[in-house]
C-alpha angles and dihedrals in degrees: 000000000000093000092057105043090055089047089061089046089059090041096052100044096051107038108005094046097021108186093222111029098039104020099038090216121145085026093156102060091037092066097025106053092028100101104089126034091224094052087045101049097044087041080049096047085053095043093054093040084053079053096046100051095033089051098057092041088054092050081059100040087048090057099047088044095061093033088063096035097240105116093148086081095066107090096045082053102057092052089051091052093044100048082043091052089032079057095050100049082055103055094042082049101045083054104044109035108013091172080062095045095053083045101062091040117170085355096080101055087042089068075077080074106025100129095210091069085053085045094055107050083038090059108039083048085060098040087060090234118178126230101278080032091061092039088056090046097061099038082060099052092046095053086044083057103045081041087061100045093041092056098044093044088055093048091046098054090049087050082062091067099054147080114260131179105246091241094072101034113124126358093012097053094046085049088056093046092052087046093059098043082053098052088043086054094054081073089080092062090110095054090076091060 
């Protein structure tokens, strides 16, 4: 039964309640860092590891909070957790890979404010998640996410080989792209059941 019940939290969390395509959440680096798979998958990889630390900090942070009745700090303390991890991944970034680092630009600090990161330790918290609850969780959420980016970057290099009316070149195509994945998404909505 355990086992089951942490598989549909992954599931959920990844295809029913997708971050990015139904709860539009992370919006920025999805169109901003989708236009090339490379860039997508490795933005997608940080992005999952913020989620998975800040996760599991926020599972801690949760518990102190109401054991010393002082849950309005909540929110003030996540963002603490996730810019301190967000400066961490680029450092660890900057260091190891610096081509990667060029390539996703202004995009990797902004996972400081990528709201999805926020969502997610807001909404495990709610959802009253344990601690594996709350890893698988945001495991979930972070392949959802690199899911989303993945799909969207390939789509939008094939879209690179092809003939396109100049009114929807550009921004508007990749909006109408991201509206159709999100409405292909929506068919995972049974799943949940």
């Amino acid at each position: 039964m355990q086992e089951e019940s942490l598989w549909y939290i992954f599931i959920n969390a990844s295809l029913v309640n997708n971050f990015v395509l139904a709860y539009f959440l992370g919006i920025c680096p999805f169109l901003g860092v989708s236009g090339k798979m490379d860039t997508a998958s490795k933005m997608g990889a940080a992005v999952t590891f913020v989620m998975l630390i800040s996760s599991m900090c926020a599972y801690g942070i949760h518990a102190f909070l109401v054991a010393i009745n002082a849950p309005f700090l909540q929110l003030i303390s996540f963002i603490v957790v996730i810019a301190s991890t967000v400066q961490l991944v680029e450092m660890f970034i900057k260091k190891m890979s610096p081509t990667l680092f060029r390539a996703l630009g202004i995009f990797l600090p902004l996972i400081t404010t990528n709201c999805a990161i926020l969502g997610l330790a807001l909404f495990q918290t709610s959802k009253g998640y344990g601690f594996v609850e709350s890893v698988v969780y945001a495991l979930g959420a972070g392949a959802g996410f690199t899911l989303a980016l993945v799909l969207i970057a390939g789509l939008r290099e094939q879209l690179d080989f092809a003939e396109v009316p100049d009114v929807v070149k550009g921004t508007a195509l990749t909006l109408l792209i991201a509206g159709i994945l999100s409405l292909s998404f929506m068919g995972f909505a049974g799943l949940g059941s």
